[in-house]
Backbone of each chain as ProteinMPNN parsed JSONL, in Angstrom:
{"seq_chain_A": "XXXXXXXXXXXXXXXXXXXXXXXXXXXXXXXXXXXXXXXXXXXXXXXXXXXXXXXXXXXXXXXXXXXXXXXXXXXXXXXXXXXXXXXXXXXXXXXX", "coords_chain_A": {"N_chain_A": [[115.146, -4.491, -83.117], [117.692, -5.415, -85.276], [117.295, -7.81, -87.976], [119.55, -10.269, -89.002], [119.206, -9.577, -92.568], [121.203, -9.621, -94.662], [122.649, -12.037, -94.173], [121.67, -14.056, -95.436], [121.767, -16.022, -98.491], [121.938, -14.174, -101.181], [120.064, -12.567, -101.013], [117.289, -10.3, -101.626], [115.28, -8.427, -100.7], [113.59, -7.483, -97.671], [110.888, -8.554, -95.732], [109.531, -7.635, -92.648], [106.913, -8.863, -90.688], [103.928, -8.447, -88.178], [101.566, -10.595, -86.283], [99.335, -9.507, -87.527], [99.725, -8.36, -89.622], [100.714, -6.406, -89.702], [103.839, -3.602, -90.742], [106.962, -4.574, -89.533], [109.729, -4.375, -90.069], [111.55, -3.739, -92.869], [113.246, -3.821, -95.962], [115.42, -3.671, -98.576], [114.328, -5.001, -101.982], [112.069, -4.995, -101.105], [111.095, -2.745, -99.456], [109.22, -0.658, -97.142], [106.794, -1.539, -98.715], [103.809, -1.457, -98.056], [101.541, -2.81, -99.105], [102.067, -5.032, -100.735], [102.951, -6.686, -98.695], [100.224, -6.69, -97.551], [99.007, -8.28, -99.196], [100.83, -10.752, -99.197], [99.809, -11.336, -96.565], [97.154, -12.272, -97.267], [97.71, -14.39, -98.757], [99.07, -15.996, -97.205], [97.523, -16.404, -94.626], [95.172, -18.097, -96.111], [96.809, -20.386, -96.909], [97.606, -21.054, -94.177], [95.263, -22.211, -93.699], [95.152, -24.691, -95.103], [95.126, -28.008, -94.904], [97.964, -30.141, -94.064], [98.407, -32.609, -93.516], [97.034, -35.264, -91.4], [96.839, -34.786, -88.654], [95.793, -32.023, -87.263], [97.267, -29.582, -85.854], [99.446, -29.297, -87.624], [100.947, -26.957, -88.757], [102.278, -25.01, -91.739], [105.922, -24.753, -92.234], [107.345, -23.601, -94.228], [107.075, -21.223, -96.565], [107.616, -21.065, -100.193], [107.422, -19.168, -102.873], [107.992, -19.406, -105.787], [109.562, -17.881, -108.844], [110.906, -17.405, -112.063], [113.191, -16.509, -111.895], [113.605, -15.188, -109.03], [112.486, -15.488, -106.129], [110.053, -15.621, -103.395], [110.857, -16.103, -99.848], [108.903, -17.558, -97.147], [108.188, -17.67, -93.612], [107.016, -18.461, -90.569], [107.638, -17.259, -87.101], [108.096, -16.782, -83.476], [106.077, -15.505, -83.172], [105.586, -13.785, -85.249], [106.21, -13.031, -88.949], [108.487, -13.521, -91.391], [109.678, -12.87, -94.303], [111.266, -13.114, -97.13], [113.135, -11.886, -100.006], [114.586, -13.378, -102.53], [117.066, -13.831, -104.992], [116.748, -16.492, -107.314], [118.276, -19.431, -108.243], [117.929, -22.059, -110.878], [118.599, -25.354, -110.035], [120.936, -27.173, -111.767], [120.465, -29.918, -114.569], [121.407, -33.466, -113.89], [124.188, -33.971, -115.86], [124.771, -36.495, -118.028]], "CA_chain_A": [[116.225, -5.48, -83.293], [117.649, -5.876, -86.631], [117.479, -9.277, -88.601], [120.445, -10.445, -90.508], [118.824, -10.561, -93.906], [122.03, -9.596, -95.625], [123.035, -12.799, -94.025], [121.074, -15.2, -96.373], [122.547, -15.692, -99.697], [121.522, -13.788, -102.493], [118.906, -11.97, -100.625], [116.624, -9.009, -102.316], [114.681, -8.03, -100.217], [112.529, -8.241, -96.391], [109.624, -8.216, -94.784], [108.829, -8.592, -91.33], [105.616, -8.555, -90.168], [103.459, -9.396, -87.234], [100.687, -11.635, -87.2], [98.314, -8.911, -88.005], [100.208, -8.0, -90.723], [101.752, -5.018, -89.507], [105.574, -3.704, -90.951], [107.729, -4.323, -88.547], [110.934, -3.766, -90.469], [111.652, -3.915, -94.496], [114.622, -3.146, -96.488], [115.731, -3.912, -100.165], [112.997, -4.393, -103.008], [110.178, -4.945, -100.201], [111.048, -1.328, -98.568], [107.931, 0.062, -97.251], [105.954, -2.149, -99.161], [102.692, -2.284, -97.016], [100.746, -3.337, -100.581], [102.715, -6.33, -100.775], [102.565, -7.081, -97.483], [98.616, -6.73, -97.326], [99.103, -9.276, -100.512], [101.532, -11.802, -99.213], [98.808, -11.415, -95.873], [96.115, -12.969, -97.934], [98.408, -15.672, -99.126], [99.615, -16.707, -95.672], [96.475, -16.527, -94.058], [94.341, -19.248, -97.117], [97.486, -21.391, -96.809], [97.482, -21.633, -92.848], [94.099, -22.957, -93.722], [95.361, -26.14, -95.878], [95.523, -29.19, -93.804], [98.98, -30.62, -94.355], [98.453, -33.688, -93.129], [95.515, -35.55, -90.514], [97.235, -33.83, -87.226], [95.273, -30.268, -87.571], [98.629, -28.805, -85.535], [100.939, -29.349, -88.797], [100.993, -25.338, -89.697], [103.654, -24.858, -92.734], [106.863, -24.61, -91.468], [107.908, -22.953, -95.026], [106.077, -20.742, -98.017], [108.154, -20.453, -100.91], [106.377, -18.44, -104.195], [109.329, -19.291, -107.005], [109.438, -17.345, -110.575], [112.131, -18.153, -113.112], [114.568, -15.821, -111.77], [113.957, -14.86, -107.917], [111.369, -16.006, -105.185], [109.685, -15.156, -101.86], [110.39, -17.426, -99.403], [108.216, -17.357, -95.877], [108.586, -18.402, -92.618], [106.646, -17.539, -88.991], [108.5, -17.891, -85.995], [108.196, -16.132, -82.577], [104.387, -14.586, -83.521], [106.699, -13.082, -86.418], [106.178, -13.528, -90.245], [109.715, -12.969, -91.972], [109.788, -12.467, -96.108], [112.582, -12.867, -98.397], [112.9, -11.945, -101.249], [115.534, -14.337, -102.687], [117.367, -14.768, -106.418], [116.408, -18.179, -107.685], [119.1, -20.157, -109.269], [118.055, -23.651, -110.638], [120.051, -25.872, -110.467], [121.269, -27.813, -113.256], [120.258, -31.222, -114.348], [123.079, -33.638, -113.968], [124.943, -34.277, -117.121], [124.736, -38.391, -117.687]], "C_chain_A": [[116.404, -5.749, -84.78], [117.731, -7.255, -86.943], [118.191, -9.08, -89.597], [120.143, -10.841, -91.421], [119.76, -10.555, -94.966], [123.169, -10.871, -95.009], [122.719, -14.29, -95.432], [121.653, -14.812, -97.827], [121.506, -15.025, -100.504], [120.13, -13.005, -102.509], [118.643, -10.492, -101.529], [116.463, -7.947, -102.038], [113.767, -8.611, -98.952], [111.538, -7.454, -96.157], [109.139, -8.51, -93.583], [107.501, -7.96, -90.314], [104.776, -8.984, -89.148], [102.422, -10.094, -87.425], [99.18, -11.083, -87.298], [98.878, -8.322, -89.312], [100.307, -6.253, -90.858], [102.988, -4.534, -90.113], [106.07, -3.358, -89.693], [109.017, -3.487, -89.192], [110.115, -4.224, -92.034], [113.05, -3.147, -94.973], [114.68, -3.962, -97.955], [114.471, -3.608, -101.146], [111.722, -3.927, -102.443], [110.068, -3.694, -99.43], [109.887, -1.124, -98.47], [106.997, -0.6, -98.328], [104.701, -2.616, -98.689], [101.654, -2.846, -98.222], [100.995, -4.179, -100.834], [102.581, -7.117, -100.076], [101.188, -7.235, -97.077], [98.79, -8.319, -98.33], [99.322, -10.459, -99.616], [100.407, -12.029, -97.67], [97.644, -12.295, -95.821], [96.716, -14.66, -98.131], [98.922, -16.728, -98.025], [98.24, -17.11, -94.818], [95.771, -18.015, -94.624], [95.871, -19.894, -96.99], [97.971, -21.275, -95.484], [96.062, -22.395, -92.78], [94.229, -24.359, -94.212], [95.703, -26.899, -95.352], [96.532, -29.997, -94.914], [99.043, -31.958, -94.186], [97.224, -33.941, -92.2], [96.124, -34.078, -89.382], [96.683, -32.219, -87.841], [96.551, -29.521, -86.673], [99.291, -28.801, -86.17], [100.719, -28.021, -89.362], [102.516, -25.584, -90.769], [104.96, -24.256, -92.246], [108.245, -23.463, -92.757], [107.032, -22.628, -96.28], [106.813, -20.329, -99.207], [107.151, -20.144, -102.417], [107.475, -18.444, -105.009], [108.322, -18.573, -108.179], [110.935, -17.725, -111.044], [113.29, -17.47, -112.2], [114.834, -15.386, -110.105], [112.686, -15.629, -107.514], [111.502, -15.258, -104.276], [109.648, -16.492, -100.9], [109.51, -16.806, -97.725], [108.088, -17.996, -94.794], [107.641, -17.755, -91.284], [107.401, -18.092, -87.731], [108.197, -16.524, -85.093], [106.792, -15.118, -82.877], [104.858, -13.279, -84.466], [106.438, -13.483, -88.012], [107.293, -12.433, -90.946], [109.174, -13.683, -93.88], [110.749, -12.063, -96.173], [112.774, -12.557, -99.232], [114.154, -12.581, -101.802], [116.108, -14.246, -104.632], [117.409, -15.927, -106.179], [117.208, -18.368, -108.675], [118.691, -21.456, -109.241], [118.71, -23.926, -110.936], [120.055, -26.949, -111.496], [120.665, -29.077, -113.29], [121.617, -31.979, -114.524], [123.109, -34.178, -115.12], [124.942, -36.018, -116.891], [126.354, -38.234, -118.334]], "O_chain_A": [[115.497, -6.214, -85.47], [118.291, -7.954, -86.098], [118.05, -8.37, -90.593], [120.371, -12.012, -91.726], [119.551, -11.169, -96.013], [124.365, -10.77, -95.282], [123.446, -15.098, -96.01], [121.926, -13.683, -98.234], [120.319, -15.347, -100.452], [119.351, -12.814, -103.443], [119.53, -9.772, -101.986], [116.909, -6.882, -102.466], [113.278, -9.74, -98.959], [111.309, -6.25, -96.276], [108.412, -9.482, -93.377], [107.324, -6.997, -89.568], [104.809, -10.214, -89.109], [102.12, -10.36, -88.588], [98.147, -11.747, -87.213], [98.048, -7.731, -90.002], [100.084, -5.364, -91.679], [103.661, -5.557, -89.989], [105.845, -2.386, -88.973], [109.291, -2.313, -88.945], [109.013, -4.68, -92.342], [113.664, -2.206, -94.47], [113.868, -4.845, -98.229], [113.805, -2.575, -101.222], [110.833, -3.144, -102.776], [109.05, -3.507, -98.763], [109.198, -1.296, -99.475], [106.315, 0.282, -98.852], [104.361, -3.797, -98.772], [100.78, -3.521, -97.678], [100.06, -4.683, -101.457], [102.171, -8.235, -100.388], [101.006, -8.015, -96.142], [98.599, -9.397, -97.768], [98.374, -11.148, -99.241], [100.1, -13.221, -97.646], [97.19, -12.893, -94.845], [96.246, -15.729, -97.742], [99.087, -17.946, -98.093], [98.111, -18.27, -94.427], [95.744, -18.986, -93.867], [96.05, -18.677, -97.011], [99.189, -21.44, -95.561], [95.809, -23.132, -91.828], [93.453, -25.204, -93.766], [96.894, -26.769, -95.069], [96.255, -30.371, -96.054], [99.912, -32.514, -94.857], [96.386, -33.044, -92.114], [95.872, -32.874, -89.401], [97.213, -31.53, -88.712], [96.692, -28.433, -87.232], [100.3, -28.256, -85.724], [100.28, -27.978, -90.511], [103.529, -26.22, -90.478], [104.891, -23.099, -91.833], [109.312, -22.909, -92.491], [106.404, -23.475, -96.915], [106.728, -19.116, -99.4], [106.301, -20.926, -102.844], [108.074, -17.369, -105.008], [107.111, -18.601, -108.399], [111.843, -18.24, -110.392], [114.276, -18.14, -111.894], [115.999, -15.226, -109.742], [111.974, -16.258, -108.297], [112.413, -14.463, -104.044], [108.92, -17.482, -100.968], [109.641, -15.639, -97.355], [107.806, -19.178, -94.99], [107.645, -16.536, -91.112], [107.663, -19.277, -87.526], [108.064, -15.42, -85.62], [106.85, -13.906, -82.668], [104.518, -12.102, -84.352], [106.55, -14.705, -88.112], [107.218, -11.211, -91.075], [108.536, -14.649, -94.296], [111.26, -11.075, -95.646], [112.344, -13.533, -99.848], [115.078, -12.001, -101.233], [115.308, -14.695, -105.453], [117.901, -16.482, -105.196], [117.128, -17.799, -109.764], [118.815, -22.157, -108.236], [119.515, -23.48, -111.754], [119.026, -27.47, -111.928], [120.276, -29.526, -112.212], [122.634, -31.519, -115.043], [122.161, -34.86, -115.508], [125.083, -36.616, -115.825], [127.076, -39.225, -118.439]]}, "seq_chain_B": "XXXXXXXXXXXXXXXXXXXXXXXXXXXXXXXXXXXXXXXXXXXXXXXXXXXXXXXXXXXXXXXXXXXXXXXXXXXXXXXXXXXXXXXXXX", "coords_chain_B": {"N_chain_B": [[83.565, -37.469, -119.995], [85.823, -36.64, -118.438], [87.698, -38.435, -118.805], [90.044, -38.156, -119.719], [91.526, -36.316, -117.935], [91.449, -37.608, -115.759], [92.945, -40.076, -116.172], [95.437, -38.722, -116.036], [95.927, -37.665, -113.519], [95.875, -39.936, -112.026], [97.848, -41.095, -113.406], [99.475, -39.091, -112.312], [99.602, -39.465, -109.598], [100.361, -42.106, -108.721], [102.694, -42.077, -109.169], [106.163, -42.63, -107.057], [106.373, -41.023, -103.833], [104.194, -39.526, -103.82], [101.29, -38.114, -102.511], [99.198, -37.119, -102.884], [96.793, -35.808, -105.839], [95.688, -32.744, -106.661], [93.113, -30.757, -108.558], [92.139, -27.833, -109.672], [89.439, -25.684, -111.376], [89.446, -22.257, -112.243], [88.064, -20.727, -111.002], [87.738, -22.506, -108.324], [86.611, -24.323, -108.262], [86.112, -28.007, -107.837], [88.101, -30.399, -110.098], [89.059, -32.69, -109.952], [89.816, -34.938, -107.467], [92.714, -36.819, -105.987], [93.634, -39.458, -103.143], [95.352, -38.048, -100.512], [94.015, -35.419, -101.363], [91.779, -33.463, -100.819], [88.193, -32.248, -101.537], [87.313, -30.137, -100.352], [89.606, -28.12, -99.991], [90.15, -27.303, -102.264], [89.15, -24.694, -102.567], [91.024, -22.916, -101.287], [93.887, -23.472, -102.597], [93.108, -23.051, -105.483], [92.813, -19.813, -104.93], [95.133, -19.344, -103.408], [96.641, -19.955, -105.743], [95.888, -17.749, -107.656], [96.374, -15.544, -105.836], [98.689, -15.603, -105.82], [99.988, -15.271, -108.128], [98.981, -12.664, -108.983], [100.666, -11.108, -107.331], [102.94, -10.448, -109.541], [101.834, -9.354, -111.761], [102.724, -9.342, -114.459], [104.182, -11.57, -115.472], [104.656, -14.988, -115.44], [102.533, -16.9, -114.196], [103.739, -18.144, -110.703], [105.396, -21.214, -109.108], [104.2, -22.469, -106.197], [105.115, -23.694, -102.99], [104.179, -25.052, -100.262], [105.735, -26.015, -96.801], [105.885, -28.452, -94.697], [106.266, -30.608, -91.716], [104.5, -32.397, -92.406], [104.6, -32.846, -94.812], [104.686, -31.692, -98.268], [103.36, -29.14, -100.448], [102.562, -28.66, -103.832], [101.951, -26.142, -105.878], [100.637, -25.178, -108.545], [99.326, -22.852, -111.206], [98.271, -23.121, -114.528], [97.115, -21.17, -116.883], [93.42, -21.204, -117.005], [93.634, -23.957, -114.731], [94.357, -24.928, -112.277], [96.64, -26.475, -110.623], [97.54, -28.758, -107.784], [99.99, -30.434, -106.118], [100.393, -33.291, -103.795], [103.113, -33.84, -102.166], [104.672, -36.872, -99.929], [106.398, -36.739, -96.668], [109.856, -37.165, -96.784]], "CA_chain_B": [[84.02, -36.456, -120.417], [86.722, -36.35, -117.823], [88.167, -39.579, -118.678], [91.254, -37.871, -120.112], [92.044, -36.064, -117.102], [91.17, -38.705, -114.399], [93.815, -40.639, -116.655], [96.739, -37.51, -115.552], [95.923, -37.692, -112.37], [95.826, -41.268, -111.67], [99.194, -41.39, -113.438], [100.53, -38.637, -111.302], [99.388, -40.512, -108.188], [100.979, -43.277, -108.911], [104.498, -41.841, -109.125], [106.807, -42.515, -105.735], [106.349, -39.892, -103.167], [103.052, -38.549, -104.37], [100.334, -38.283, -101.316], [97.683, -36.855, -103.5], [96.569, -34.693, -106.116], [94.167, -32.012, -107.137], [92.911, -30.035, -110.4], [90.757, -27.218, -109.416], [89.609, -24.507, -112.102], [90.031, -20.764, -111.894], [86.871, -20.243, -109.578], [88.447, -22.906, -106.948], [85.652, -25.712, -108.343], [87.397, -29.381, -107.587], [87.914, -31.139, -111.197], [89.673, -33.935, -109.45], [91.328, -34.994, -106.558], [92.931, -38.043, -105.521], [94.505, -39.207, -101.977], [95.499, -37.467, -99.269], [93.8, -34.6, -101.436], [90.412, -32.877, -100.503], [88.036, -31.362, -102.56], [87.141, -28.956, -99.689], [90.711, -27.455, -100.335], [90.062, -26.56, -103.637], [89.221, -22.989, -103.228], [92.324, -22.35, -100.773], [94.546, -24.061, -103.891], [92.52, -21.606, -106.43], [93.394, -18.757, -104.375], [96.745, -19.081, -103.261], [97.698, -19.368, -106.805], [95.432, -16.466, -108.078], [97.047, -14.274, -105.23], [100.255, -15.47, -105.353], [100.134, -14.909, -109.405], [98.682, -11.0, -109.075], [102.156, -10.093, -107.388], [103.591, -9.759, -110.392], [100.9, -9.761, -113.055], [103.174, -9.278, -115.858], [105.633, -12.567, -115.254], [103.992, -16.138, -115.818], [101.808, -17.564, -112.656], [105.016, -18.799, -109.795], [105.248, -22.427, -108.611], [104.184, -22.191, -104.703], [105.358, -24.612, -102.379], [103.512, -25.008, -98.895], [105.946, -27.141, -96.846], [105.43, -28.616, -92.998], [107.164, -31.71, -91.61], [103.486, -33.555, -92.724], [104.769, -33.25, -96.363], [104.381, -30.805, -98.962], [102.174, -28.956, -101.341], [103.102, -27.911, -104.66], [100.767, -25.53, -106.75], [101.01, -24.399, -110.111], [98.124, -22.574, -111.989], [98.556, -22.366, -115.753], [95.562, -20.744, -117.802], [92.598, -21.517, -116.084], [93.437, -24.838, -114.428], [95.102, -24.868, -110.696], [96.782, -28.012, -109.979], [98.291, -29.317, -106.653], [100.284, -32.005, -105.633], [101.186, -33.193, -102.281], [104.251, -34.812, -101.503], [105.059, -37.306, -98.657], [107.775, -35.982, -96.136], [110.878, -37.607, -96.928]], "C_chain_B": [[85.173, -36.311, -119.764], [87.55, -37.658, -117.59], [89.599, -39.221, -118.986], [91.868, -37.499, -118.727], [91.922, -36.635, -115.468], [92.302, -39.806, -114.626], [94.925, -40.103, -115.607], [96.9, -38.022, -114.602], [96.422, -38.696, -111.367], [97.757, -41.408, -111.985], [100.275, -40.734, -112.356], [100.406, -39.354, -109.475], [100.424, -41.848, -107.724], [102.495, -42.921, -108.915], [104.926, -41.728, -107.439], [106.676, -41.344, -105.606], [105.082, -38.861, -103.119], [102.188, -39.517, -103.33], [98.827, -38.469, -102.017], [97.826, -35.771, -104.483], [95.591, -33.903, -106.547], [94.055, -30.841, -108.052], [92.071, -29.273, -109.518], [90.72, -25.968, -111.171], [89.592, -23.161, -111.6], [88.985, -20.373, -110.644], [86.817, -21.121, -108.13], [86.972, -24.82, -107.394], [86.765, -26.789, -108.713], [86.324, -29.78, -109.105], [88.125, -32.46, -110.997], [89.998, -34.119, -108.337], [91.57, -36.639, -106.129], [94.017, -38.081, -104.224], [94.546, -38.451, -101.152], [94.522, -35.782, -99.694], [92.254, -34.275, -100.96], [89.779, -32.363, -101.036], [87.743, -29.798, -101.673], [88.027, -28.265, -99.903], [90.656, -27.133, -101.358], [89.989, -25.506, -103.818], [90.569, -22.435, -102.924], [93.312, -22.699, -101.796], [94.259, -22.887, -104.941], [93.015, -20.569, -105.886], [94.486, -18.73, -104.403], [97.149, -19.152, -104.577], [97.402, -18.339, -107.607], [96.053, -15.335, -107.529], [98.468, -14.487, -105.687], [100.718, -14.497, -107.484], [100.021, -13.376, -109.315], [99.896, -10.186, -108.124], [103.061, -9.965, -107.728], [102.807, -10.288, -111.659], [101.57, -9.944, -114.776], [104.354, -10.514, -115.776], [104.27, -13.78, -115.447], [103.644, -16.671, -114.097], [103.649, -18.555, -112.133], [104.243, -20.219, -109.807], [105.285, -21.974, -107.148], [104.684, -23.252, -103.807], [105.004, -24.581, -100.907], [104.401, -26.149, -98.155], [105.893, -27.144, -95.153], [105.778, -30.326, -93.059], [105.9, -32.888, -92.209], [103.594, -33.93, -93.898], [104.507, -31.783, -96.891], [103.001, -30.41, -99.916], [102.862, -28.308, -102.972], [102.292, -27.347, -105.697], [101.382, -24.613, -108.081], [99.613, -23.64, -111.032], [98.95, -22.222, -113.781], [96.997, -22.526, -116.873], [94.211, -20.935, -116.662], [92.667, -22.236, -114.864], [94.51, -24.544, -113.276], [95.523, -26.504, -110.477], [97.514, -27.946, -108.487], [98.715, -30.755, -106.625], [101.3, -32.351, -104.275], [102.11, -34.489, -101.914], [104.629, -35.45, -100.489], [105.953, -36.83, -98.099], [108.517, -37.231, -96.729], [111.51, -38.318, -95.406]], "O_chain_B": [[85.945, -35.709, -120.509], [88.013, -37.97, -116.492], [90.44, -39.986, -118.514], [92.708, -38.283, -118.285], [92.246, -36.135, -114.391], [92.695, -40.452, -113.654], [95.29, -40.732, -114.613], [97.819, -38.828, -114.456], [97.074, -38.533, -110.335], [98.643, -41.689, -111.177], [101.263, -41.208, -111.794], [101.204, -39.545, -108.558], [100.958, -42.261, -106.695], [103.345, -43.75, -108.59], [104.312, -41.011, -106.649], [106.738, -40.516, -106.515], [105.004, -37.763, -102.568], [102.167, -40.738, -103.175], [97.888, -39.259, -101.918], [98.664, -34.887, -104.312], [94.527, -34.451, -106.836], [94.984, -30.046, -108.197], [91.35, -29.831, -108.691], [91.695, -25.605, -111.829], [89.749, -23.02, -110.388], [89.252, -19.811, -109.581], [86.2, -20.779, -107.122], [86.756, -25.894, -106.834], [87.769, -26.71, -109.42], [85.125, -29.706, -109.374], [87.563, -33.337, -111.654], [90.735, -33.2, -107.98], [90.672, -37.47, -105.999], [94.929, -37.269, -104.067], [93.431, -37.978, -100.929], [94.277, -35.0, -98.775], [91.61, -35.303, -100.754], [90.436, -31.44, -101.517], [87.894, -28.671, -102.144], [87.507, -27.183, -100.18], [91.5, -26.246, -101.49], [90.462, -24.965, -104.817], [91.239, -21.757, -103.704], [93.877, -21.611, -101.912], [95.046, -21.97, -105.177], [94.007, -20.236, -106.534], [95.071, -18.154, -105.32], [98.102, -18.411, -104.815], [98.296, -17.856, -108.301], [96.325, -14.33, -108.186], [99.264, -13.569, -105.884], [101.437, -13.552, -107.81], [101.056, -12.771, -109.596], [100.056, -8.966, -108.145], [104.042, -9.575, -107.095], [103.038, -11.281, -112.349], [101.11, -10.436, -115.807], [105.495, -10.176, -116.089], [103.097, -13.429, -115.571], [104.406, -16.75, -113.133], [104.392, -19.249, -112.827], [103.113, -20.476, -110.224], [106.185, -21.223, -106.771], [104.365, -24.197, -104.529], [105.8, -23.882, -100.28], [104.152, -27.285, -98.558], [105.866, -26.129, -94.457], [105.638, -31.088, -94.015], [106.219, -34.054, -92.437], [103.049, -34.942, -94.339], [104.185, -30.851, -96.153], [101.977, -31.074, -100.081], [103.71, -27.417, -102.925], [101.884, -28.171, -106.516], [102.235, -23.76, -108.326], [98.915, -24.528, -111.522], [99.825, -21.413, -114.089], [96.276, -23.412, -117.333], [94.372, -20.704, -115.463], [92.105, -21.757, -113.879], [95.505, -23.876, -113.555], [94.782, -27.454, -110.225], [98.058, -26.882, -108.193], [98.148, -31.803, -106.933], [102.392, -31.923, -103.901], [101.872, -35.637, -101.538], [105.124, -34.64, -99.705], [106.706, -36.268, -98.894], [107.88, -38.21, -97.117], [112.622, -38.846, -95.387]]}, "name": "protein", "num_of_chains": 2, "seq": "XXXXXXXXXXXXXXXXXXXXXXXXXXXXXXXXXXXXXXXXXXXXXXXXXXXXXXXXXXXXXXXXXXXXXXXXXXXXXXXXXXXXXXXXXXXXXXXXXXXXXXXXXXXXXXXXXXXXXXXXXXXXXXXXXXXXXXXXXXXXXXXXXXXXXXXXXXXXXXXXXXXXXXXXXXXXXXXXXXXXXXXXXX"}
């Protein structure tokens, strides 16, 4: 089943992986990236460990990794871990 | 010795919306933490921004953001020092 990632604005690149950290799919920068994916693996894993709050059921409902110019954002849904790769525009401060 | 940076901390605590926060250094050892923070979390903090930094070693350590309706996390490592700070939900 494809996922519309050329739905999301300003998208890069995907990753979708299961929750062994398998490639399911990939396309743009993250093509075939299972090295990345082992990576971003590690990173998901030690931050499902960080208690968000008391309730030990509060898992992160969003992982974004910003740099000046693009990000990864991360999401699990359906025993699914989707990766973005995203341009990052900040946004301005407001003018007084 | 750590009167300077028990100062930071305290101040950043103190700003609306702030749960807790925490200093670890590069090997995940807690320098600080205050509030909702833990020092047991200190290595997972160290890590996530050591990994998240080594996928793209040549760009300046990212800002991470861990977020879940319990509030946020926001991690920054620069040079040695790993900070976090966790935001109330909104």
């Amino acid at each position: 089943m494809a996922v519309p990632f050329d739905r999301i604005p300003d998208s890069l690149g995907y990753l979708v992986l299961t929750e062994d950290g398998a490639v399911v799919n990939s396309g743009g920068d993250l093509e075939n990236k299972e090295d990345v994916a082992n990576q971003f693996m590690n990173i998901i894993q030690t931050a499902l460990r960080i208690p968000l709050s008391s309730s030990k059921k509060d898992k992160f409902k969003k992982l974004s990794i910003v740099w000046d110019n693009f990000m990864y954002v991360i999401t699990i849904s359906a025993h699914k871990i989707y990766i973005c790769k995203r341009r990052f525009i900040p946004p301005d401060a407001a003018m007084a | 010795m750590e009167r300077n940076l028990e100062k930071h901390l305290d101040d950043t605590f103190r700003l609306p919306g702030i749960a807790g926060v925490i200093c670890t250094d590069e090997h995940g050892l807690c320098l600080g933490a205050k509030g909702v923070a833990t020092r047991e979390t200190s290595g997972h903090i160290a890590n996530i921004a050591e990994s998240a930094a080594r996928l793209n070693p040549n760009l300046p350590p990212p800002v991470i953001a861990i977020e879940s309706e319990g509030g946020s996390i926001l991690i920054k490592k620069e040079g040695t020092i790993t900070m976090g700070i966790y935001k109330s939900p909104n």
